[in-house]
C-alpha positions in Angstrom: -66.6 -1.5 -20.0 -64.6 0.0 -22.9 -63.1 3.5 -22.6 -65.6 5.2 -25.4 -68.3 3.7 -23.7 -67.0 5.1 -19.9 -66.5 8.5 -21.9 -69.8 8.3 -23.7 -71.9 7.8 -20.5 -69.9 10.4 -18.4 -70.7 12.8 -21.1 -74.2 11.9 -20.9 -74.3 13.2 -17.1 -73.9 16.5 -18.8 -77.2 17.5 -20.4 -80.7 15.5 -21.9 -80.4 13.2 -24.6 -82.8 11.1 -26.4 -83.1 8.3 -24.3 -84.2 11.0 -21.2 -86.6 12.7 -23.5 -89.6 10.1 -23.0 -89.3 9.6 -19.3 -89.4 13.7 -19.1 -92.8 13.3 -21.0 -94.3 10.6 -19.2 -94.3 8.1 -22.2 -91.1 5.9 -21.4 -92.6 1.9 -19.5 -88.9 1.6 -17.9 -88.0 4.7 -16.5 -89.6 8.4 -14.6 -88.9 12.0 -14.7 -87.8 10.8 -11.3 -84.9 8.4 -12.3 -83.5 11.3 -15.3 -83.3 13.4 -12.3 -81.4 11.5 -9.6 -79.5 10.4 -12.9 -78.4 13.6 -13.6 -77.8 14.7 -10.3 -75.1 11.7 -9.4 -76.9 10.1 -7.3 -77.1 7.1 -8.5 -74.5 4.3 -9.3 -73.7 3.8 -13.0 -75.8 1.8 -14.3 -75.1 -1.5 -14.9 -75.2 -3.3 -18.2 -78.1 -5.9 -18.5 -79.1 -8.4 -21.5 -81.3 -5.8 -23.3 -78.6 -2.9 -23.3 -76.0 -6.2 -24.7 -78.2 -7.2 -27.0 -78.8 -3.8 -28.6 -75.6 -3.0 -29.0 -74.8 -6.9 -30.6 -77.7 -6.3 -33.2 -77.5 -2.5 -34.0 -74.7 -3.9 -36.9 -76.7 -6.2 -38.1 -79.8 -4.4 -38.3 -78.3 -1.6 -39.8 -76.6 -3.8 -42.3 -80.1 -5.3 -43.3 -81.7 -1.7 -43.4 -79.6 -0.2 -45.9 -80.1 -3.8 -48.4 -84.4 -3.4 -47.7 -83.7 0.3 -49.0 -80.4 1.4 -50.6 -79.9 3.6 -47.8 -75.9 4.9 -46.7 -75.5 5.1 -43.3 -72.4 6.5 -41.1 -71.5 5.9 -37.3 -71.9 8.7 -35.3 -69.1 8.0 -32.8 -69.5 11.6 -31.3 -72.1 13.6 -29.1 -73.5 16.6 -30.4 -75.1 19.2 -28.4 -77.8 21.8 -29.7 -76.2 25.0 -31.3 -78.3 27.0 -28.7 -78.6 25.2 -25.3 -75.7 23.5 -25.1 -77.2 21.1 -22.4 -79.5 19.5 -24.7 -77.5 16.2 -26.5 -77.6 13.7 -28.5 -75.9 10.4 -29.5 -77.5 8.8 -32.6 -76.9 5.4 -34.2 -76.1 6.5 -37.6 -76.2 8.9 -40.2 -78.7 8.0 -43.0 -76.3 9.8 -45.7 -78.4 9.4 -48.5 -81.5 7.1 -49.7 -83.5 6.8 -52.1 -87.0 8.9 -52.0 -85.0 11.3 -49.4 -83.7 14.6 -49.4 -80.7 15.3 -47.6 -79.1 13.2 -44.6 -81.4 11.5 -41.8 -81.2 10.1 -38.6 -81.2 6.0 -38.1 -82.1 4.2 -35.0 -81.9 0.4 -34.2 -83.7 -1.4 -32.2 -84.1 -5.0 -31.0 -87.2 -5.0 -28.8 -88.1 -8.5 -26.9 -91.4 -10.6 -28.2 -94.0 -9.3 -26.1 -92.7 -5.9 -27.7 -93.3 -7.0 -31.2 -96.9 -5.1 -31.4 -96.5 -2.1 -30.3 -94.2 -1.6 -33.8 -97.1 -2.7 -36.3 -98.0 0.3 -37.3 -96.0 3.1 -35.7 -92.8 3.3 -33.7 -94.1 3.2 -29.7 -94.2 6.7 -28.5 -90.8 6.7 -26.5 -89.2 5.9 -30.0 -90.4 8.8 -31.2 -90.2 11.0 -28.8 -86.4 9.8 -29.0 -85.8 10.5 -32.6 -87.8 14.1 -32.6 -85.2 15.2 -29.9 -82.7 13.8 -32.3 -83.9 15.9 -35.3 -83.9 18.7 -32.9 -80.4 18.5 -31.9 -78.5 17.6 -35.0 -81.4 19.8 -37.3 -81.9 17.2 -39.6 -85.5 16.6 -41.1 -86.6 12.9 -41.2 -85.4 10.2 -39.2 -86.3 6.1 -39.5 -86.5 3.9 -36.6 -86.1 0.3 -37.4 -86.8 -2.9 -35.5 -85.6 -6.3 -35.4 -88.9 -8.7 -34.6 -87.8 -12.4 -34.2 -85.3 -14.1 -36.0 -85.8 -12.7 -40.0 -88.6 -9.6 -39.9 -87.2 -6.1 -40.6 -89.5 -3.5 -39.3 -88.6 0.1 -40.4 -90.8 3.9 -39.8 -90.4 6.7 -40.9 -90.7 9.5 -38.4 -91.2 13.1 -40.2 -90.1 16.4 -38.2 -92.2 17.7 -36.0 -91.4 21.2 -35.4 -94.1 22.1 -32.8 -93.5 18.9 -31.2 -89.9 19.6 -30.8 -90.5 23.2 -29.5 -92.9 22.3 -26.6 -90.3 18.8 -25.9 -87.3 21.1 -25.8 -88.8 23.7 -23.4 -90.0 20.9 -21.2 -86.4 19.3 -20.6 -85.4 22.6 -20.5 -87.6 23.5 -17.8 -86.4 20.2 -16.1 -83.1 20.9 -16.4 -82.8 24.5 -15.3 -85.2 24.0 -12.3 -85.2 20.7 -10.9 -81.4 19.0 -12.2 -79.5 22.4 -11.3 -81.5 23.7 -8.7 -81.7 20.0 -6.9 -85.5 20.5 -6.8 -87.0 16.6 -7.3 -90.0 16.8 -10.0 -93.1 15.7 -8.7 -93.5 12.1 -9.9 -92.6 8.8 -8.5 -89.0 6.6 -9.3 -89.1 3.6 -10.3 -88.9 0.3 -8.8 -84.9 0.0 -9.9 -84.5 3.6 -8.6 -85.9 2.9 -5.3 -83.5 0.1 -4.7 -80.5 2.0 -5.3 -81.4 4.9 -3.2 -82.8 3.2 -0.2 -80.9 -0.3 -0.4 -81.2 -1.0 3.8 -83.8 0.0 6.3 -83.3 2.0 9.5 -85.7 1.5 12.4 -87.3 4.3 12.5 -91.2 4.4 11.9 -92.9 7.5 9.6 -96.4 8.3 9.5 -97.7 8.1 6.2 -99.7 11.2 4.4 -103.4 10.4 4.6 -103.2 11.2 0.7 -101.6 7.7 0.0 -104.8 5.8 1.5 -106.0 5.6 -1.6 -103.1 4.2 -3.1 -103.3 1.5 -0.1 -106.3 0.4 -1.0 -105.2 0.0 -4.5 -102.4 -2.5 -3.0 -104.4 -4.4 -0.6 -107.3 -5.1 -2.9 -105.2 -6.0 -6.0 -103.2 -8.2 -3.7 -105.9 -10.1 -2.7 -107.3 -10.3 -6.5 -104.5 -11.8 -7.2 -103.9 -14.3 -4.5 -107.7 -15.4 -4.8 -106.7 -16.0 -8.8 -103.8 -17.9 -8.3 -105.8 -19.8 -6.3 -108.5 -20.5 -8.3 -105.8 -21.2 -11.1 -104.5 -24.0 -8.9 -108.0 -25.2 -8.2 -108.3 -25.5 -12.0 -105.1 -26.8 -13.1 -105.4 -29.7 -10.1 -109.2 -30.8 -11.5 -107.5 -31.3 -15.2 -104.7 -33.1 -14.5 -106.8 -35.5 -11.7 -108.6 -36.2 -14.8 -106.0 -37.0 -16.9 -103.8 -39.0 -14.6 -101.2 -40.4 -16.7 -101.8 -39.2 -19.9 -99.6 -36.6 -21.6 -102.4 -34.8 -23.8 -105.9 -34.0 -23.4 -108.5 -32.5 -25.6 -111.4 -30.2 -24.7 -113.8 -29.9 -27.9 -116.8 -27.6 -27.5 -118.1 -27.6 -30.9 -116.6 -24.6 -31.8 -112.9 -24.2 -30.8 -110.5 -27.5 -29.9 -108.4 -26.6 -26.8 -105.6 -28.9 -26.0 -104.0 -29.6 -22.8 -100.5 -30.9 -22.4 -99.4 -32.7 -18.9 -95.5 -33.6 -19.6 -92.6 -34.8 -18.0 -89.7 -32.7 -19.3 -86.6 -33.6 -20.1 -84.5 -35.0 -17.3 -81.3 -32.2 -15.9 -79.2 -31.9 -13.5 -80.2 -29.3 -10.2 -78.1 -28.4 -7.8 -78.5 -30.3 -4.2 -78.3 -27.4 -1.8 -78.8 -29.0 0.7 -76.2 -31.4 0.6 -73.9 -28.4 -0.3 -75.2 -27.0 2.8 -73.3 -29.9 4.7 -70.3 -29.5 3.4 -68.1 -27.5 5.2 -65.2 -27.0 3.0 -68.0 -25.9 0.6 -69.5 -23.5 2.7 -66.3 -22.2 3.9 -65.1 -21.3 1.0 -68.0 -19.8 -1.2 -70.2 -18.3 1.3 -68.9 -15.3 2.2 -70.8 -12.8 0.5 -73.5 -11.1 2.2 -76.5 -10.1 0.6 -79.9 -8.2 1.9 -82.8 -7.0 0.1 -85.8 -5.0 1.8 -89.3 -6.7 1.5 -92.8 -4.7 1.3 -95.3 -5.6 3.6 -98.7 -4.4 4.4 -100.0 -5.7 8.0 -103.4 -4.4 10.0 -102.5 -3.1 13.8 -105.0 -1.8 16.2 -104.4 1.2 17.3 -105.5 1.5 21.4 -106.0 4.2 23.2 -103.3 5.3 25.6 -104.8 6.3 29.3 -103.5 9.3 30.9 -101.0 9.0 33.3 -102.7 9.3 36.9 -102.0 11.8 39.1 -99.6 11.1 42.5 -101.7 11.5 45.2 -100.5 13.4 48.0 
């Protein structure tokens, strides 16, 4: 991790920015209120780097590069944070500078993203909500009034939106991270709300051996778990059932063909190309091997939902005299 970046996400302990905006509102899939505020509180590792973060920061160049050819636009690096002229603790770190560009008055903000596939939708038409709730906090911090956030889908498409001001929007977001911040970050009050998975792991990594009992408001929430579990083991099943009457039928061959009048469904059955696994256990034989690379210990906890009857405990009896 370079030093900027080190600097860039210490300075990010100290107040909101754009990317904490959406979880504050509820609209962010990846992270909760929750996670901001264990964030912010420094009680949490740093987080680590993973492919999406990598490949966000390998495109943003690129798509950047591509966004000012679709539209004549200049665009700057903002290398520095800038915090709101009135509450300091409200920050932001855009992508660029939109300088000029054509149709525009004044400068902009620019934001690049390189969403995966099953992300590609949610961009048709609009910018998904946590992308705009990111780039009104933006225009609220740096007081600028139009902002675009643009998309890399697949390997060529360009997808760019334009995301007008908001004022009231940016009035009622700023007083709600303000709240957050003033009550819950400095006051170490956790929001009501729960973490995410990620979030859990990092707080709680091992178990103890105590046993708590559990509110009776979470029954609910039970029986969410139990009956979803079993929806899904009885469709996995029935999946198997399915995929194990096709293939008896088509024995050796590699295709099949269901035609129903209307639609032609096809069916492959293929032997992939042949690669090389690893033989663990014949690795697990050899001591040398073993000796020498496994030495790392590793734990994770496992959830687990299991019946028990609960019996009635006697009364101790009374000692006769």
């Amino acid at each position: 991790m370079t030093r900027t970046r080190n600097k860039l996400l210490k300075d990010r302990q100290t107040g909101i920015g754009g990317s904490d905006a959406a979880a504050i509102l509820g609209v962010d899939p990846y992270r909760t209120i929750l996670d901001v505020y264990y964030e912010k509180r420094g009680e949490l590792p740093p987080k680590e780097d993973n492919k999406d973060m990598k490949r966000g920061r390998l495109l943003e160049d690129i798509i950047a590069t591509l966004f000012m050819e679709d539209t004549g636009a200049k665009l700057v690096r903002e290398r520095m944070l800038r915090r709101h002229a009135a509450v300091d603790y409200i920050i932001g770190h855009i992508d660029r500078r939109i300088m000029s560009m054509p149709g525009e008055e004044g400068q902009g903000i620019f934001e690049a993203k390189a969403p995966r596939s099953f992300q590609y939708p949610k961009w048709k038409d609009d910018p998904p909500d946590a992308v705009f709730v990111q780039n009104q906090h933006y225009m609220g911090v740096f007081n600028l009034n139009y902002s675009y956030a643009c998309a890399w889908l697949g390997a060529t498409d360009l997808v760019h939106h334009r995301v007008p001001r908001d004022n009231e929007f940016i009035a009622h977001l700023f007083e709600r991270e303000q709240h957050f911040w003033e009550y819950h970050v400095l006051k170490g009050i956790p929001p009501e709300g729960r973490a995410s998975a990620g979030t859990l792991a990092q707080l709680y990594p091992t178990s103890t051996k105590r046993e708590v009992a559990l509110p009776n408001s979470l029954v609910d929430w039970l029986n969410v778990y139990v009956s979803s579990r079993h929806t899904r083991l009885a469709m996995e099943k029935a999946e198997e059932e399915a995929e194990l009457h096709i293939k008896t039928e088509m024995q050796d061959a590699e295709q099949g063909l269901f035609n129903n009048g209307e639609v032609l469904f096809g069916v492959k059955w293929q032997t992939g190309a042949p690669y090389k696994a690893w033989d663990f256990e014949a690795l697990g034989k050899d001591d040398m091997v073993v000796q020498r690379y496994k030495t790392k210990l590793t734990s994770r906890r496992t959830f687990t939902v299991k019946k028990k009857v609960i019996g009635l405990i006697a009364a101790p009896k009374e000692e006769e005299e």
